[in-house]
C-alpha positions in Angstrom: 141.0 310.7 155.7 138.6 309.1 157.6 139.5 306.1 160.0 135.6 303.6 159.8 136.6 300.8 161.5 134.8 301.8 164.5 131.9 304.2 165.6 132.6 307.8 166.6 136.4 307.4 164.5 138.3 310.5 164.7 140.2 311.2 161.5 143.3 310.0 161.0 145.8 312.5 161.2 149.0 313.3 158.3 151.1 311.0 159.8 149.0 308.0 159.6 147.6 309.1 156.1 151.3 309.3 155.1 151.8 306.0 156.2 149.0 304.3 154.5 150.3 305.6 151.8 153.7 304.3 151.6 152.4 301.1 152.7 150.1 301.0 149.3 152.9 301.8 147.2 154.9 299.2 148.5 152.0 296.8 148.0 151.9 298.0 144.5 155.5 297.7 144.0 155.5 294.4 145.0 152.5 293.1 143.1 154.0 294.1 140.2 157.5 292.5 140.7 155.5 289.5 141.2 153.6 289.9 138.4 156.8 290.2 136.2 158.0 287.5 137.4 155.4 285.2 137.3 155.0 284.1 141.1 151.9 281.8 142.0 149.9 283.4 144.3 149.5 282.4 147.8 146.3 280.0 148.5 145.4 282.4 151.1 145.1 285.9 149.8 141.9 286.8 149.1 140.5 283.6 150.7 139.1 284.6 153.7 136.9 287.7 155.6 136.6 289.8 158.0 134.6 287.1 159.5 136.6 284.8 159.2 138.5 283.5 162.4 141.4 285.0 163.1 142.9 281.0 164.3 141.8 279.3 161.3 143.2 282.2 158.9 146.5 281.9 160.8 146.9 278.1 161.1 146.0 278.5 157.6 148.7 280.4 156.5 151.3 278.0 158.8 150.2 275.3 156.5 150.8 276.6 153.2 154.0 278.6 153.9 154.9 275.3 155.5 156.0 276.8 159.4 156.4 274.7 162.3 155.7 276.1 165.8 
């Protein structure tokens, strides 16, 4: 698997393709058992880019989840 988030990426080795893995199942998982039973989703997913600044996502996500630093 190859890692191109940068130029001249060396590819990933099995350890870090194993773990990219799990992680997507787990984000399956979850999906689904939100699915089933019927959670709203978050304002934020999907809302922003990778252009998108990284304060303005975060204060963001503050907001809706309701957090107080």
């Amino acid at each position: 698997m190859q890692d191109f988030r940068r130029k001249n990426a060396k590819l990933l080795g099995t350890a870090s393709v194993f773990i990219i893995r799990e992680i997507q199942q787990k984000q399956a998982w979850i999906s689904d058992l939100y699915r089933d039973n019927d959670e709203q989703t978050l304002s934020f997913v999907g809302k922003y880019s990778i252009k998108s600044t990284p304060t303005i996502v975060a204060n963001d996500i503050l907001e809706t989840l309701q957090i107080k630093l």
